[in-house]
N, C-alpha and C positions, 0 to 999 in steps of 0.2 A: 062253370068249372072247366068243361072242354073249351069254352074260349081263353082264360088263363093260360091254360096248357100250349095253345096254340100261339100266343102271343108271345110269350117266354122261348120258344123255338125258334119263332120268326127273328126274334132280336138275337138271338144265337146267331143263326145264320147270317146275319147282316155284319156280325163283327168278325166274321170267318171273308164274308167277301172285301169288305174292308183291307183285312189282312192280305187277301190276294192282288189286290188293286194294288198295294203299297209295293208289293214284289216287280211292281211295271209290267203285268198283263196287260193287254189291250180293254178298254171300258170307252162306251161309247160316250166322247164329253159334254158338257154340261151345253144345256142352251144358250148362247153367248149374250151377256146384257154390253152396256156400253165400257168402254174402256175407260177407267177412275184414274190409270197412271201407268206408270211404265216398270218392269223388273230387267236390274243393271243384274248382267251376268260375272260372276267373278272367280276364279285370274281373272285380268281382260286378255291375258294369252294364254293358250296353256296346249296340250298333247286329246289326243282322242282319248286317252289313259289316264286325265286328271281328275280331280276331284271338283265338283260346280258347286255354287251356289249362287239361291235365285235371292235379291233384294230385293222387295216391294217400296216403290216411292212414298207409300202412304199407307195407311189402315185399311181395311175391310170395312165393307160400310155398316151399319148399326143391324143387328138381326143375323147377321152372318158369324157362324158357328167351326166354320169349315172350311176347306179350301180342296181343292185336285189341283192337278200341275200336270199338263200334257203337252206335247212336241209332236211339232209339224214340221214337213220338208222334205226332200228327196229321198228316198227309200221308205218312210213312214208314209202308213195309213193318210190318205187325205182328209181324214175325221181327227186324225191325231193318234197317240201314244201315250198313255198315261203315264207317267216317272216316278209322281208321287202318287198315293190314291188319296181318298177322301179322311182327310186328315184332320184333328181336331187343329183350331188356330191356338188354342192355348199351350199345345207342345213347343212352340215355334220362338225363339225368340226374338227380341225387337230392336228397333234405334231409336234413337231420340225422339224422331216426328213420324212414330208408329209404324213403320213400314216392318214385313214382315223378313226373317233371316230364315231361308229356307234352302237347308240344304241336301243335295242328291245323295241318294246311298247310292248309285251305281254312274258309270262315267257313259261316256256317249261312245266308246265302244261297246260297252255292255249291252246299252239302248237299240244300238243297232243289229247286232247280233242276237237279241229278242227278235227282232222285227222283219231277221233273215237275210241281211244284207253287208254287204264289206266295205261300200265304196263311199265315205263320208264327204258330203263335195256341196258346196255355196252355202244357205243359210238357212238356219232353223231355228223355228218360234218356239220360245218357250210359252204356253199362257195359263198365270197363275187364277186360279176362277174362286172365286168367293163366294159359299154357301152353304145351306144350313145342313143338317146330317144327312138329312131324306128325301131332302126337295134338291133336285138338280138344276132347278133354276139358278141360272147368273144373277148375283148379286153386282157385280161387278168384277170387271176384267182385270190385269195387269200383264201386256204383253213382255218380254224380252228376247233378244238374238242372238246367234254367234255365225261368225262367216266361215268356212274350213276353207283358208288357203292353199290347202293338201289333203290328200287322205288324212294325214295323221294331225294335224295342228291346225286350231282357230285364234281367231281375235274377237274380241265385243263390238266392234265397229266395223260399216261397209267400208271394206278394200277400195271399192269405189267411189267411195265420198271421202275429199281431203276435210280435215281439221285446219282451218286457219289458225298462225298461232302468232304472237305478238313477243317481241324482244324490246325490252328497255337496257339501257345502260346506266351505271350509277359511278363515278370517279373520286373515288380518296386518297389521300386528304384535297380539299376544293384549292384548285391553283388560284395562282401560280406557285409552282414551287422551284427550290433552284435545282442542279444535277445531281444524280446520284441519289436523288431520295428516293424509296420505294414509294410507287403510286400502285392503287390497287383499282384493278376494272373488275365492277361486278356484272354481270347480267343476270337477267331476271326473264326468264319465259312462261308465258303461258299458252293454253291450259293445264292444270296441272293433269301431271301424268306424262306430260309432252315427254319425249326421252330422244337423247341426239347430243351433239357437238354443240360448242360455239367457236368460231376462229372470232378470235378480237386483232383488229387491225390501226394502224397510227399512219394518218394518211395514205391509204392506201393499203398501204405496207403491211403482212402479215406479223404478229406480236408471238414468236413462238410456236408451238404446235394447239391446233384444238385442243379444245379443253370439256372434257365429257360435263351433262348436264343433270344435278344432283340435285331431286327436291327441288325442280322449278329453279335452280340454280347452277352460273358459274363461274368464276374467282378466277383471276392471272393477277401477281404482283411482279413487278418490274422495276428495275434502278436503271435501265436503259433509254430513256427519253431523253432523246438530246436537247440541248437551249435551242428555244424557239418556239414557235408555233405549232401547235398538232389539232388534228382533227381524229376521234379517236372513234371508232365505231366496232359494232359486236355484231356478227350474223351467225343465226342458228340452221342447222341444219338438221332434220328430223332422224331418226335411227330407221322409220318405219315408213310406208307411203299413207300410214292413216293419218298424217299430217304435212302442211304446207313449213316450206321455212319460212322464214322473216329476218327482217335487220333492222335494228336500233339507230335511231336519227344520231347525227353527229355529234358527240362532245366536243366544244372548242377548250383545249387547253393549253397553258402556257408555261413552258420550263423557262427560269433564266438560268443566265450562266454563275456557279459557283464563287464564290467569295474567292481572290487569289490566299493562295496560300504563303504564310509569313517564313521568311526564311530568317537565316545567320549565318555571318560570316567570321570565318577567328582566324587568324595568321599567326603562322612559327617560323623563327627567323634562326636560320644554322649555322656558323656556330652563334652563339649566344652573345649577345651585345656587342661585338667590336671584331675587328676583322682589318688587317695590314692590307694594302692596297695590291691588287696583282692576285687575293687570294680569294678561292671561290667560294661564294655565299648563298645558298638557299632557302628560298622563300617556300612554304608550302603552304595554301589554303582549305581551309576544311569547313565545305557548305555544308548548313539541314535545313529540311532533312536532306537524306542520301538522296533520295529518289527527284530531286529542283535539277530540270537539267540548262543548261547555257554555259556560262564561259565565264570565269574572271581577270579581272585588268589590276595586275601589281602596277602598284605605283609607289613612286618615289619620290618625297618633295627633299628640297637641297636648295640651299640660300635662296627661299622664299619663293622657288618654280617647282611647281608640280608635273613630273614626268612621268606617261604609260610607259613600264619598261617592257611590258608583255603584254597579250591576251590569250588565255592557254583554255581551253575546256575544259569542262566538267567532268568527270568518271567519278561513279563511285562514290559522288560525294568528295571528291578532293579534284586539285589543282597543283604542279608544279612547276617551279620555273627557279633557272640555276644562275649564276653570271659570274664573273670576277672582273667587269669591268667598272665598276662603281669608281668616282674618284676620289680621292681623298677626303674628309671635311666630314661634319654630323649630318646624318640623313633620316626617316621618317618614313618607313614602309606601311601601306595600306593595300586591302585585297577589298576590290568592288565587288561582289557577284553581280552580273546580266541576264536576270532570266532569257530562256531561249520562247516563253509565251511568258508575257504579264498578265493576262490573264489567270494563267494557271499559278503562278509564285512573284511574291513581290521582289523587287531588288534590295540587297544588304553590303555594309560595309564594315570593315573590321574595326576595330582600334589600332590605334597608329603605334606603331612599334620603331621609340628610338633604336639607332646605329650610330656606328662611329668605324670609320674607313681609314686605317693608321696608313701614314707616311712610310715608302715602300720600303726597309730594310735591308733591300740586298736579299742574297740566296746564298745558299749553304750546303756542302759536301763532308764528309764524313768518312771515317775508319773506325772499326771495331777493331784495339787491340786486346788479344786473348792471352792467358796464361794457366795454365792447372796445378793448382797445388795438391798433391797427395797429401791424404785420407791420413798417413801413419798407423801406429800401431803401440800400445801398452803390452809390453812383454815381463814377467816375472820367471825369474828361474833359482833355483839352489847349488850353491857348491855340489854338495853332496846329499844324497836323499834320505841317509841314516846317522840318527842321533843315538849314544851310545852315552847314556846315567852308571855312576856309579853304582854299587850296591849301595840300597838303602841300610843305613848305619839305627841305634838307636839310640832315639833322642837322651839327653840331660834327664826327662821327667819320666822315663821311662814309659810312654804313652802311644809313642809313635816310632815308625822307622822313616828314616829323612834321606833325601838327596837332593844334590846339586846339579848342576850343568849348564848347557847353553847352545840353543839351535845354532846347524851351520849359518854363515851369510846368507841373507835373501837378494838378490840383483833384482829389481826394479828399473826398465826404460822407457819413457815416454816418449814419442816422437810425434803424436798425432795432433793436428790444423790443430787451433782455435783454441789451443793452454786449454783444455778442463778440467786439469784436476784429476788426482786419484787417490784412493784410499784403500792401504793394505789390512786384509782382515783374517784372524786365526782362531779356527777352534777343532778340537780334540775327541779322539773317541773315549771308551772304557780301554784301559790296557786288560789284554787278553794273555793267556800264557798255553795257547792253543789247547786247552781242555775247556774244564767248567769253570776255571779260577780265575776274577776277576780283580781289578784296582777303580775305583768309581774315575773318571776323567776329573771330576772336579775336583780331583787331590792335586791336581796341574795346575800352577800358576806361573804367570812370568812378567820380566819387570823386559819392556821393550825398548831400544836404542837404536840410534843412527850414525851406523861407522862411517858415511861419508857420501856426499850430494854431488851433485852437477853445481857447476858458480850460478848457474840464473835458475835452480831450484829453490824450493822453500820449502822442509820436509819436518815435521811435528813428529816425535814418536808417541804413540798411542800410553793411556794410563798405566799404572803397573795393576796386576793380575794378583790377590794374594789367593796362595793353594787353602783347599778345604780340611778341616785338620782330620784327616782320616777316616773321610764319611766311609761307611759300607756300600759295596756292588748295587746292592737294591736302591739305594737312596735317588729318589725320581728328581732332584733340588737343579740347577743352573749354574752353580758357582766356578767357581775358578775358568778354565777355558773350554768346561764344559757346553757353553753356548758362545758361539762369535763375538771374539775381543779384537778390538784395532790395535794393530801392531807401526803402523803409523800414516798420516796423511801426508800429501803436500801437492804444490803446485811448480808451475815450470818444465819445460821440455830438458832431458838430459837422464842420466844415467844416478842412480841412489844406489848406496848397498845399506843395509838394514839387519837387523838382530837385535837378539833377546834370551836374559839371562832367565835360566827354568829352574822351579824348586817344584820338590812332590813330597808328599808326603802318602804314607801307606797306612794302613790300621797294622798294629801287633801281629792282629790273628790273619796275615799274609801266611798263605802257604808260599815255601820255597816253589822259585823256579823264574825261570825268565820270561818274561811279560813287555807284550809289545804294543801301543797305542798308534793310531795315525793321526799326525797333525796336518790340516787344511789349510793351505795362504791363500786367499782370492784378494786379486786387486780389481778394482771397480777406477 
């Protein structure tokens, strides 16, 4: 029973030191057996401040239960540093081909400032130990390192030992191709991890600026490879001294030169088909595209010879060229274009554009004679501006009161350019008898007449007008000269006089008094 008691304590205390090993006390380390593989340290760079972890290259050998993980090296114990303590392997996760993923709770500042020191400086072993809970014997090893190239920052590889690394090049699309096509250089470096530049170069010749190195990789595309010959090569440069550069054997490649480009030519010929001899003529040619540059040669064939009259250059896309010395007779204008490279643009010729160069005519002088005709003016006027009716009488039927009369003459003068015609027109208010008492206008009718024209007039007097037989004030109606009646038209320049005989008629229930209407003449 006391052994019980005593065994259950002892394992107590074993999972309390456990606990303090894992905290990175100092624990004297395991007996070292052989070394099974190697623990990559990862970052591969990082701060005295980062976070590590240990990858074992392979499994724990068969029987082994456990692991520790202690650190050697400048400032630490020469027996070592424990980081991790004796830890079960089944906490731990794995890779594909068993290796163990082992990671630090404390950074290698922490490690060192356990162990009483500040100055973190060359290389320290990490050594992962393989064994069972109780037994400190090495199962097997798994050393790994890091170098501090500073107090503050390491790398996983000796500063001192370069990495060889290998540069291939790869070239798309496979030449020859012609100008202006994008070609694409790839390089390819290893080993992976490698990190740095490539400059890619075309004989010699640098291609651009370096080109950083991503994923074992680096890309330039290019439309700049001139026709010819190239030798095309990619050299890496490392970012770090933990590798060597390298450069890529040559690619032989080949640009040709571009397919000339197809032009046309079209001619306009000024003025337009035919042209008196002595007078100037212009030719204008219009190359495409714009950008074909050289010269074109107007030509002229004329009783079966073909003549350059010009060779004028290109701008823009056109050509001009002027003359008025052509001779008489049918001629046949063409515009050649000449590229200024055949390689770069073919040559083109227009269609032939007949002409005809008339027999000289003589020349000619001239006067403008001027003259001003006045505008004129349509004037109307009245003898007198007040008509003056009898007293309305009452009628035969006893229904109505009636009267007679007849406007003064109206004078009518036309004098104005161009005969257009005019047309006299009249219409009437309500007679009013300056109170409330009204006569409706429409009781106003008149039969219109023309007392006498000009000899080169033609004057129509307007319908007769018959009065309303005695509507009331209120009546809203149009008749009689209550709405605009022609009193008459005509045409001709000259002098009219004009009139027209009035009849009114009044309602019975007129109150007395004298009542006055206004009548309107407008001549149009």
């Amino acid at each position: 029973m006391r052994n019980r008691t005593f065994s259950r304590t002892l394992a107590g205390g074993l999972a309390s030191l456990v606990a303090v090993l894992a905290g990175g006390l100092a624990l004297a380390p395991s007996a070292q057996a052989a070394e099974i593989g190697t623990a990559a340290v990862t970052p591969a760079t990082g701060a005295d401040t980062s976070s590590m972890t240990l990858t074992t290259s392979g499994a724990c050998p068969p029987g082994a239960t456990h692991v520790i993980v202690a650190v050697t090296g400048a400032g630490f114990p020469a027996s070592g540093q424990n980081v991790v303590g004796n830890s079960p392997i089944a906490t731990y996760g794995t890779t594909a081909d068993g290796g163990l993923v082992i990671p630090l709770s404390q950074t290698m500042r922490d490690y060192a400032n356990t162990a009483g020191f500040t100055n973190l400086t060359g290389k320290y072993t990490f050594l992962v130990t393989c064994r069972t809970a109780f037994n400190g014997t090495s199962l097997g090893d798994f050393p790994g390192a890091v170098w501090f190239t500073s107090n503050t920052a390491y790398q996983n590889t000796d500063p001192a030992v370069r990495t060889d690394t290998t540069t291939s090049l790869a070239v798309s699309p496979a030449g020859p191709v012609v100008e202006a096509t994008p070609v694409t250089l790839t390089a390819n470096v290893g080993p992976a991890g490698a990190t740095g530049t490539v400059q890619f170069r075309d004989n010699g010749t640098a291609l651009g600026a370096p080109v950083p190195v991503a994923g074992g990789r680096a890309t330039l595309t290019t439309s700049a490879l001139t026709r010819g010959g190239h030798t095309l090569t990619a050299a890496f440069t490392p970012a770090s001294t933990a590798h060597n550069p390298s450069a890529s054997a040559g690619v032989t490649y080949t640009v040709d030169a571009a397919p000339a480009t197809a032009t046309t030519t079209a001619l306009a010929v000024s003025p337009s088909g035919t042209a008196d001899q002595y007078s100037p003529v212009a030719l204008t040619a219009t190359v495409s595209p714009a950008s074909a540059a050289g010269s074109v040669k107007f030509q002229d064939t004329a009783g079966g010879t073909t003549t350059t009259l010009a060779t004028v250059p290109v701008t823009g896309g056109q050509a001009a060229f002027g003359t008025s010395a052509l001779p008489p007779g049918d001629h046949s204008f063409t515009a050649v274009f000449v590229p200024a490279d055949s390689g770069a643009y073919t040559a083109s010729t227009s269609g032939a554009v007949p002409y005809l160069i008339g027999s000289f005519k003589g020349v000619t002088a001239s006067q403008n004679i001027t003259t001003t005709v006045q505008s004129g003016a349509l004037v109307i006027s009245v003898d007198h501006p007040n008509v003056t009716l009898p007293s309305p009488a009452l009628t035969s039927g006893g229904d109505l009161l009636a009267t007679t009369g007849a406007i003064n003459p109206v004078t009518l003068t036309d004098t104005r350019a161009g005969n257009p015609g005019w047309s006299v027109s009249g219409q009437v208010t309500d007679f009013a008898d300056g109170g409330t008492h009204r006569i409706n206008g429409q009781n106003l009718g008149w039969t219109p007449k023309v007392v006498d024209k000009g000899a080169a007039q033609t004057v129509t007097p307007g319908t007769p007008v018959a009065a309303a037989g005695g509507l009331a004030p209120a009546d809203p109606g149009t008749a009689g000269l209550k709405s605009s009646r022609s009193l008459a038209t005509g045409t001709g320049l000259g002098t009219a006089h004009l009139g027209a005989d009035l009849a009114l008629n009044a309602p019975t229930s007129t109150v007395a008094g004298t009542y006055t209407a206004t009548l309107t003449l407008t001549a149009i």
